[in-house]
TIGU-450371 format. One record per residue (C-alpha): residue in one letter; x, y, z. Coordinates in nm, 2 decimals, always signed. Example, Ala and Ser with C-alpha at 12.3 -4.5 7.8 and 13.67 -1.06 7.14 Angstrom:
2
<pt residu="A" c1="+1.23" c2="-0.45" c3="+0.78"/>
<pt residu="S" c1="+1.37" c2="-0.11" c3="+0.71"/>
This chain:
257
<pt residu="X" c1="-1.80" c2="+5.86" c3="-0.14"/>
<pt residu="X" c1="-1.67" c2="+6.05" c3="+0.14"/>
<pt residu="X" c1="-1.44" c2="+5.82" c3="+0.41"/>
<pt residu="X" c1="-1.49" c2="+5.83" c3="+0.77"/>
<pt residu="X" c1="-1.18" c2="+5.86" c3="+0.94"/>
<pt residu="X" c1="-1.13" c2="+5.61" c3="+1.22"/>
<pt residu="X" c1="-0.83" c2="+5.63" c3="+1.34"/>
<pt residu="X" c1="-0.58" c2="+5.95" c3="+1.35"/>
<pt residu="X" c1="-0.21" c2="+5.94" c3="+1.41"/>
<pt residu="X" c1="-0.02" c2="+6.23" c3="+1.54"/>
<pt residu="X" c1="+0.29" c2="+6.31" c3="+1.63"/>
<pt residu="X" c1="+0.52" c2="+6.48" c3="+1.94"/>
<pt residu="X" c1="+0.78" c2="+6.71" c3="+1.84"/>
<pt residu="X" c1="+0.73" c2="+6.97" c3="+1.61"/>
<pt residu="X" c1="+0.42" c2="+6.87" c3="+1.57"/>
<pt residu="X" c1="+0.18" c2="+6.89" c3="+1.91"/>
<pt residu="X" c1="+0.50" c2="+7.01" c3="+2.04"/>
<pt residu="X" c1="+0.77" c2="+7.27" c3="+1.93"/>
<pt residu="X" c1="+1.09" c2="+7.10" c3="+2.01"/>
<pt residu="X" c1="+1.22" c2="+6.74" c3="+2.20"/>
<pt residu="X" c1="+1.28" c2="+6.96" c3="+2.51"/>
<pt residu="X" c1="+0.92" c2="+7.10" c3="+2.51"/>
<pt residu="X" c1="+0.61" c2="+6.87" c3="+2.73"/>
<pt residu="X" c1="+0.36" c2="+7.09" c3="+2.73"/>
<pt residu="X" c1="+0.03" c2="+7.06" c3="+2.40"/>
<pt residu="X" c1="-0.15" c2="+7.36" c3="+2.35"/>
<pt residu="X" c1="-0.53" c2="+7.34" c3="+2.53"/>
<pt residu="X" c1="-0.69" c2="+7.39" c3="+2.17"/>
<pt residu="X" c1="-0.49" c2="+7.04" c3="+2.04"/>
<pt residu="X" c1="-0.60" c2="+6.90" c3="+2.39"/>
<pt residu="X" c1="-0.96" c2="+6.98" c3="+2.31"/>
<pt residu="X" c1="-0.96" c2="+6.85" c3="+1.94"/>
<pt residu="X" c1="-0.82" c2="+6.53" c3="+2.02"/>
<pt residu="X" c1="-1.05" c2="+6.48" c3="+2.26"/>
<pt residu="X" c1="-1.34" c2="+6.57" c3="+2.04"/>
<pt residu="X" c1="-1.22" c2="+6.28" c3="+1.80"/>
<pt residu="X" c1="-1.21" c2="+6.03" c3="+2.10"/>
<pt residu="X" c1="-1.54" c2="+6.12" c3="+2.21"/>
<pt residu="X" c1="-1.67" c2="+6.09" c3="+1.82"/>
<pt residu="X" c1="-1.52" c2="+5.75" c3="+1.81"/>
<pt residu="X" c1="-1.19" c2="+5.79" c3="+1.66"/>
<pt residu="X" c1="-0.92" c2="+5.59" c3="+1.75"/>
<pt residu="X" c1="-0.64" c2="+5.85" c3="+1.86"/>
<pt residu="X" c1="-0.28" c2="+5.73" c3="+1.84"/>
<pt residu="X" c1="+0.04" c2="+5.91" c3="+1.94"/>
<pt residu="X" c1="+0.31" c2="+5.81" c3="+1.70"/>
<pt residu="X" c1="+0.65" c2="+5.92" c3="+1.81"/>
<pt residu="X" c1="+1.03" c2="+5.89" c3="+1.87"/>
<pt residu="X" c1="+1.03" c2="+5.97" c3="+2.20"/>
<pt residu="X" c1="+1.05" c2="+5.68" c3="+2.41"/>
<pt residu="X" c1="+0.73" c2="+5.55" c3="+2.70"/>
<pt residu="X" c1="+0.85" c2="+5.74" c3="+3.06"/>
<pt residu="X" c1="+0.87" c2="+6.11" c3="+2.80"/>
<pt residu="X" c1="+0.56" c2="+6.00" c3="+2.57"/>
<pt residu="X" c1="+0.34" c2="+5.94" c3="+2.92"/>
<pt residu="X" c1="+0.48" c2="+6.21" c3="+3.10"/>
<pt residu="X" c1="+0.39" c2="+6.46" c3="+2.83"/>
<pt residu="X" c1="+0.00" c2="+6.26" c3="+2.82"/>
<pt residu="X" c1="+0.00" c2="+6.29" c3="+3.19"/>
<pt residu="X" c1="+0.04" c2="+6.70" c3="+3.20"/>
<pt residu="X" c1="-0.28" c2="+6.75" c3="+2.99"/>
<pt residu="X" c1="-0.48" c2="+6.64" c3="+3.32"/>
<pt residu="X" c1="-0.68" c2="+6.47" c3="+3.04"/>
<pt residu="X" c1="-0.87" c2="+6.13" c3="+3.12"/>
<pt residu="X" c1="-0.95" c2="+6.10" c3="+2.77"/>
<pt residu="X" c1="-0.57" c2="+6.09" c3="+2.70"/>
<pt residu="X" c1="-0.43" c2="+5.93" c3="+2.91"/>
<pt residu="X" c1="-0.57" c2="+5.62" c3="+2.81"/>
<pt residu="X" c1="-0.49" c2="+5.60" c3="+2.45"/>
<pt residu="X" c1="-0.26" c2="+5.42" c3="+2.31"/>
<pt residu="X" c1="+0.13" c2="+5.51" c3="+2.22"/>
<pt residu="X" c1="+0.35" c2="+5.44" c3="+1.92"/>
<pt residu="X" c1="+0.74" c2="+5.51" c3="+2.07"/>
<pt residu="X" c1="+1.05" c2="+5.48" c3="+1.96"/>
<pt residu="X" c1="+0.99" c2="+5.55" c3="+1.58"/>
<pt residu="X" c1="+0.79" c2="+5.25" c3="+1.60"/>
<pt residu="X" c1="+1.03" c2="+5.01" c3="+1.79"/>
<pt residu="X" c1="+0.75" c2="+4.95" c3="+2.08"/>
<pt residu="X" c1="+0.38" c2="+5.04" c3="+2.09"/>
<pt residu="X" c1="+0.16" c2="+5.04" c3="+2.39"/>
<pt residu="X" c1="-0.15" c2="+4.99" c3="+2.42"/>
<pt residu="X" c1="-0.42" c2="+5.24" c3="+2.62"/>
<pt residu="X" c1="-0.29" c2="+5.31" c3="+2.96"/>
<pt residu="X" c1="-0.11" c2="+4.96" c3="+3.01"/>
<pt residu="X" c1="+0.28" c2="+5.00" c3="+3.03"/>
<pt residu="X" c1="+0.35" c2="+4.64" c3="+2.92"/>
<pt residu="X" c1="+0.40" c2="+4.66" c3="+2.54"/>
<pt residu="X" c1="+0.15" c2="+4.50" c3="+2.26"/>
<pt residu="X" c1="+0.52" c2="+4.41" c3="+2.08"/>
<pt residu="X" c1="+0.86" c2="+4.55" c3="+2.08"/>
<pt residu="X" c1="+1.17" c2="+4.51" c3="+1.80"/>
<pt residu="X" c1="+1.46" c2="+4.47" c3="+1.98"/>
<pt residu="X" c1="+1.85" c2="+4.60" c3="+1.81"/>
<pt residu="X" c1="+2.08" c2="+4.28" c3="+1.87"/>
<pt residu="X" c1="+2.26" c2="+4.34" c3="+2.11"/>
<pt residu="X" c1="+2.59" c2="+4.23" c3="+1.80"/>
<pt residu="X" c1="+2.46" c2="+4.49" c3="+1.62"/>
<pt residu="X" c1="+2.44" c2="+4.74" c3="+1.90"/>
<pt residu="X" c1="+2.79" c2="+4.71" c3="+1.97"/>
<pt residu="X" c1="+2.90" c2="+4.75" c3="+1.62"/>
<pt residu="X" c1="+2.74" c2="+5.10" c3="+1.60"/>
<pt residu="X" c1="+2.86" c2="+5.24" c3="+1.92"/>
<pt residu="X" c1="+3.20" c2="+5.11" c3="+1.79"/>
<pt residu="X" c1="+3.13" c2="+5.33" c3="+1.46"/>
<pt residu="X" c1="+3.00" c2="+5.65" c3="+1.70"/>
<pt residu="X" c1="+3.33" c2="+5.65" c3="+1.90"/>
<pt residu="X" c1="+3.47" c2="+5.65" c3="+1.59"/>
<pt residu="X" c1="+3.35" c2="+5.96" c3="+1.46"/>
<pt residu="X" c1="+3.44" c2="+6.08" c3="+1.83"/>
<pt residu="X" c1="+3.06" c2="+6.11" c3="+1.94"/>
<pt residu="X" c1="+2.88" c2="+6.01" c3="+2.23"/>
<pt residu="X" c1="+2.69" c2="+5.68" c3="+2.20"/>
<pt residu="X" c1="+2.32" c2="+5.62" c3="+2.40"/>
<pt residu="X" c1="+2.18" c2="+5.26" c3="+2.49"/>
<pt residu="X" c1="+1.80" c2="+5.28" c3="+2.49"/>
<pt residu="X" c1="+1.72" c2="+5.01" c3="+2.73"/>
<pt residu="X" c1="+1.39" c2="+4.80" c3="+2.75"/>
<pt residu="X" c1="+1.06" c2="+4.77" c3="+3.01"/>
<pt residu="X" c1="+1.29" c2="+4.60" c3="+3.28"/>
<pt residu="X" c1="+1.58" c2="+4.87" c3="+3.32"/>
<pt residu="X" c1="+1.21" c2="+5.10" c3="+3.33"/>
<pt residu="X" c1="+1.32" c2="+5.26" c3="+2.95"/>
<pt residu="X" c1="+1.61" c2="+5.43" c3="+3.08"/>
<pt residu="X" c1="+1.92" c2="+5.55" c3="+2.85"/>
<pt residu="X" c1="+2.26" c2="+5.48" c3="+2.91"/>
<pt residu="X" c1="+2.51" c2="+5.75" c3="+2.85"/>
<pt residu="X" c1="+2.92" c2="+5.75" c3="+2.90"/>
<pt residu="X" c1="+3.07" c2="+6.00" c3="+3.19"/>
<pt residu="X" c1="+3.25" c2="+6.28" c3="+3.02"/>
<pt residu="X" c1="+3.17" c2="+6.60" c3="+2.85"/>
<pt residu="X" c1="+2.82" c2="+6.68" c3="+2.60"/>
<pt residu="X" c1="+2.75" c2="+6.89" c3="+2.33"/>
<pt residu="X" c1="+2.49" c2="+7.11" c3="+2.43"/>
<pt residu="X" c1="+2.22" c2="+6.96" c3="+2.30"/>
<pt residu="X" c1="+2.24" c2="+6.65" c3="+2.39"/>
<pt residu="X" c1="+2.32" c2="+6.83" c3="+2.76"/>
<pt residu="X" c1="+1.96" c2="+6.99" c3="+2.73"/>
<pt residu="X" c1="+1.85" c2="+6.69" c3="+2.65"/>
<pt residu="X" c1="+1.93" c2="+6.48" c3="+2.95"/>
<pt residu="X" c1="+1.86" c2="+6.79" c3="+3.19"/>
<pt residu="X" c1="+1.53" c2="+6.79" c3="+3.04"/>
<pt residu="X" c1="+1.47" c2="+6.47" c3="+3.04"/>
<pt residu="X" c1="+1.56" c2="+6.40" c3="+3.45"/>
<pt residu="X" c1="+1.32" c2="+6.69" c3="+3.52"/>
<pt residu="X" c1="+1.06" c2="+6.60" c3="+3.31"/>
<pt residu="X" c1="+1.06" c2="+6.30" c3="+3.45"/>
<pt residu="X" c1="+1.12" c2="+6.33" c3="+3.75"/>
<pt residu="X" c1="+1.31" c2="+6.00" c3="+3.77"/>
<pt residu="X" c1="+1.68" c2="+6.05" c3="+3.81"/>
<pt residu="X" c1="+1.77" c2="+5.72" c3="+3.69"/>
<pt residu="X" c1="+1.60" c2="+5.79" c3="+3.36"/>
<pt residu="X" c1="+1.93" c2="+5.86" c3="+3.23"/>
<pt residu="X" c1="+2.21" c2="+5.67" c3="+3.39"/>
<pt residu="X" c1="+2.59" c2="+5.75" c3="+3.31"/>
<pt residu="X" c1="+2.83" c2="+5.45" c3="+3.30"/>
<pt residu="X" c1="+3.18" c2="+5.44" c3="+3.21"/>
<pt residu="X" c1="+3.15" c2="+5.19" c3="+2.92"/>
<pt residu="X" c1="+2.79" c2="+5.13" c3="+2.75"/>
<pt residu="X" c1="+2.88" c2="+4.85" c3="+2.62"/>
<pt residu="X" c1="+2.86" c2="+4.69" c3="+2.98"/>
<pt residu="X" c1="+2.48" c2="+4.72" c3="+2.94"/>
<pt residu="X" c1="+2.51" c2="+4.59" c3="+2.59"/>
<pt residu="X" c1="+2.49" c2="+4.19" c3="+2.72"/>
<pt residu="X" c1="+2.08" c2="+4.21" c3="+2.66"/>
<pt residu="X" c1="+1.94" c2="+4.34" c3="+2.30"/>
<pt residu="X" c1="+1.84" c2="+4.70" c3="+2.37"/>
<pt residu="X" c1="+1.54" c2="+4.89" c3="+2.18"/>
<pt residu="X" c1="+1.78" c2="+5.15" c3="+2.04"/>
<pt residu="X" c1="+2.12" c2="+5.33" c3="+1.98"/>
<pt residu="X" c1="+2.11" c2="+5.69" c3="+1.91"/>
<pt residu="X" c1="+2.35" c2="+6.00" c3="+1.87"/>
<pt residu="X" c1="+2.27" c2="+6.38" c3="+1.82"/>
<pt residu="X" c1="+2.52" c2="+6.56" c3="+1.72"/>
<pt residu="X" c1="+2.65" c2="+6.83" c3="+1.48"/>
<pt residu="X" c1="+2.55" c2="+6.78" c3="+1.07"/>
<pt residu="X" c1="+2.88" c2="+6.72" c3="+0.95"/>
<pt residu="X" c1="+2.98" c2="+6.45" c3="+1.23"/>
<pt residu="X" c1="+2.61" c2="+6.26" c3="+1.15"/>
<pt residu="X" c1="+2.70" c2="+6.29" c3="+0.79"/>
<pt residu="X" c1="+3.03" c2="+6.11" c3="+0.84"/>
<pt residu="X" c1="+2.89" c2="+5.82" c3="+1.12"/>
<pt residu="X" c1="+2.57" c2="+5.78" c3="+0.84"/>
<pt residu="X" c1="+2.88" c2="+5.72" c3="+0.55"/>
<pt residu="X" c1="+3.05" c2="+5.45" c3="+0.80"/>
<pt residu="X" c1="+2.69" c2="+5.28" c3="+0.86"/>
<pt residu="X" c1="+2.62" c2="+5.23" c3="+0.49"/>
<pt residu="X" c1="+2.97" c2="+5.13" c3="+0.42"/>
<pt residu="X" c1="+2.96" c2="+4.83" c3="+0.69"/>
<pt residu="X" c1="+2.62" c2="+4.74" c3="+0.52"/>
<pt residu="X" c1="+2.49" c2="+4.64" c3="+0.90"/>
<pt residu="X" c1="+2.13" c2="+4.51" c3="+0.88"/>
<pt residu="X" c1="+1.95" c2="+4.76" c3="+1.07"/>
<pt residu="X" c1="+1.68" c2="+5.05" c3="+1.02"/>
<pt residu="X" c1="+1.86" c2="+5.42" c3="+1.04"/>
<pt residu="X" c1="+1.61" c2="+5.72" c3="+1.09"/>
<pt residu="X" c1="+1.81" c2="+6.03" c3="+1.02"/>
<pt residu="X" c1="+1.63" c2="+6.39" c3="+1.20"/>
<pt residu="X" c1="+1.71" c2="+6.71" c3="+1.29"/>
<pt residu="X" c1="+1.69" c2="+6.84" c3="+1.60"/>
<pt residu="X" c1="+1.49" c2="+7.18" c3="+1.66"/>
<pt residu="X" c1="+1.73" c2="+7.29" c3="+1.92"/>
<pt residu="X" c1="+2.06" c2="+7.40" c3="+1.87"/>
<pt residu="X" c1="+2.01" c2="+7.62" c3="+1.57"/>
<pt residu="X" c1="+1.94" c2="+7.35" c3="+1.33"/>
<pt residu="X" c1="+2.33" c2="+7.25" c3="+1.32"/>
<pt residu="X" c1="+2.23" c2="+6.94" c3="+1.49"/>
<pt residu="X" c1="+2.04" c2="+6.60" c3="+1.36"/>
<pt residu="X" c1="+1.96" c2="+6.30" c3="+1.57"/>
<pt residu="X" c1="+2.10" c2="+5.90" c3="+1.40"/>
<pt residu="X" c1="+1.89" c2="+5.65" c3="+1.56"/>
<pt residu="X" c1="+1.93" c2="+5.28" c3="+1.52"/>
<pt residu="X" c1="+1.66" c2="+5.04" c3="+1.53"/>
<pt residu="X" c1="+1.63" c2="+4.62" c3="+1.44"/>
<pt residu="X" c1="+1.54" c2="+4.61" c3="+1.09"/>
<pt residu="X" c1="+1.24" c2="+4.70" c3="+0.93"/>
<pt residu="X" c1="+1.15" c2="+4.96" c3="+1.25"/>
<pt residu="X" c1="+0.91" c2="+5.22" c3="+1.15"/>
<pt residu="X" c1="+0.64" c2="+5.47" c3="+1.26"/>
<pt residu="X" c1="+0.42" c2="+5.35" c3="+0.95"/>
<pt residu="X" c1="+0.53" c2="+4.97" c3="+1.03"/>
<pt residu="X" c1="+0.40" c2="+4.99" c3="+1.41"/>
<pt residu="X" c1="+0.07" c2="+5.21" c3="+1.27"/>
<pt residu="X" c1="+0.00" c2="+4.99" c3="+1.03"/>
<pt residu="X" c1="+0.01" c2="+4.65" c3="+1.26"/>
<pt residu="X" c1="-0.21" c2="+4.88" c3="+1.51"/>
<pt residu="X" c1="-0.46" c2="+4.97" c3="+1.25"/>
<pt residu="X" c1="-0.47" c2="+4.56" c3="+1.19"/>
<pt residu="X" c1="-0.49" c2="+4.48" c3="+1.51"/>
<pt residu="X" c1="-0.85" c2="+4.71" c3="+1.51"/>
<pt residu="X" c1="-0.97" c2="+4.63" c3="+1.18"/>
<pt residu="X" c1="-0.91" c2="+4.96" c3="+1.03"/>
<pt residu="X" c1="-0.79" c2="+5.02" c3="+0.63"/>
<pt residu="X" c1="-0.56" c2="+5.25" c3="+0.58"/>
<pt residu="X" c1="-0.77" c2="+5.46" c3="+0.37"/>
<pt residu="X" c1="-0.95" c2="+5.51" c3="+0.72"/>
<pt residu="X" c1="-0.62" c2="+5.66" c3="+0.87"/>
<pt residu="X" c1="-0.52" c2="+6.01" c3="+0.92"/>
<pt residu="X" c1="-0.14" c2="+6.05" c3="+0.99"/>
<pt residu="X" c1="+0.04" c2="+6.41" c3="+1.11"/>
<pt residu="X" c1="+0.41" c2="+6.47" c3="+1.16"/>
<pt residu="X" c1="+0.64" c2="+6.72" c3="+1.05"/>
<pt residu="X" c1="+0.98" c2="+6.54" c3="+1.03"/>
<pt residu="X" c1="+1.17" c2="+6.28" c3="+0.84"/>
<pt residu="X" c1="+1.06" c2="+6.02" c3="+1.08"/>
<pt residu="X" c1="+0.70" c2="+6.05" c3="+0.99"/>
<pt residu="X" c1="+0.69" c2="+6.04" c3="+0.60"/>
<pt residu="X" c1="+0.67" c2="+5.67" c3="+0.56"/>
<pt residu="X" c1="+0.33" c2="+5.73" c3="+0.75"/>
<pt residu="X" c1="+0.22" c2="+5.99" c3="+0.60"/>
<pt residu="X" c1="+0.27" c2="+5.81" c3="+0.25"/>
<pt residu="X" c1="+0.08" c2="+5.53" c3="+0.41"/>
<pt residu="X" c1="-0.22" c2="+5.66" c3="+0.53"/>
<pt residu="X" c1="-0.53" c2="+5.74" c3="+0.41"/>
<pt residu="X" c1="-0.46" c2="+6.11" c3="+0.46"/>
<pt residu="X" c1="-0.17" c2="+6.23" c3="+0.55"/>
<pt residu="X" c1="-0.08" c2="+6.60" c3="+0.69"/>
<pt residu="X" c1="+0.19" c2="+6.76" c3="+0.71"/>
């Protein structure tokens, strides 16, 4: 017996799109996701970047159809649902934990960012001083593709934004300094969910460490979602191309990679 597929998961970068500084899905992609929306499939996007980037990227296809779906962000650490901006649910890092970890990046000499929640409107905190060049494109993109200044706001200490429980702590940096801040994470045995990626710019010398509250996943969030609409996951189709994705991949009913 054949399945119909009623719900299809896709992800952002390298995936619909090339790299975490590109915003733009090819019009065939636009088309065939909107063919499956118009068929009655549930279309999901599914990806680490966080709501103002996911939306802004939605918002360029100058699709109706799209921009009312709804959006898995933040490796599964908030989902949205259809066009509303108030999340369905959100796991928020303790703010304890938080600090811990950008005690462990300074450490390794890196440059710590505070993912903040719905009330700072999802902006990341970052420390004044000097980037490595990716994570310089990635703030440049970011404020133009935004076009929301504040979506990245430099402080002198982020730990000053640290007295709420943010959504996330990240770094992206150079292999060998994620290798060492991954070793110092395991070793402190802290109770939180690591998603370990590399970047597509810079070469491929440079990964992305996020940290999430525990049990954060794509294939966690996807899998309440599919609940939620009373769909199995043998009635799932997943796609993603990185790290991040193969928990949902392995989950759904068909997954592509």
């Amino acid at each position: 017996m054949v399945t119909k597929y009623k719900l299809i998961s896709v992800d952002f970068d390298g995936t619909l799109l090339d790299t975490e500084a590109e915003d733009t899905i090819l019009l065939e992609d636009i088309r065939a996701l909107e063919r499956a929306i118009l068929e009655g499939i549930k279309v999901v996007v599914c990806t680490g970047r966080n709501l103002l980037s996911a939306r802004k990227v939605l918002e360029e296809t100058e699709s109706k159809l799209l921009g009312k779906i709804d959006l898995i962000v933040q490796n599964g650490a908030v989902v949205i649902r259809d066009e509303e901006d108030s999340p369905l649910f959100v796991r928020y890092l303790p703010s304890s934990v938080a600090r811990e970890i950008v005690s462990l990046i300074r450490e390794v000499r890196g440059a710590p960012m505070v993912y903040s929640t719905l009330h700072s409107m999802y902006a990341i905190f970052v420390e004044r001083g000097e980037f490595n060049p990716v994570l310089m494109a990635y703030i440049e993109r970011r404020r133009r593709h935004t076009g929301i200044e504040e979506s990245v706001i430099e402080v002198e200490d982020v730990m000053e934004v640290l007295d709420v429980d943010p959504v996330q702590v990240a770094i992206v940096d150079r292999t060998e300094k994620i290798n060492r801040l991954y070793t110092l994470v395991e070793n402190e045995g802290l109770d939180v969910a690591v998603i370990r990626t590399r970047s597509r710019l810079g070469g491929g010398a440079f990964w992305w460490l996020e940290f999430y509250d525990k049990g954060c996943s794509k294939e966690d969030a996807l899998q309440r979602l599919a609940q939620l609409y009373g769909i199995s996951k043998e009635e799932v189709v997943a796609i993603g191309d990185n790290l991040n994705d193969v928990g949902m991949l392995e989950w759904a009913g068909l997954g592509i990679a």
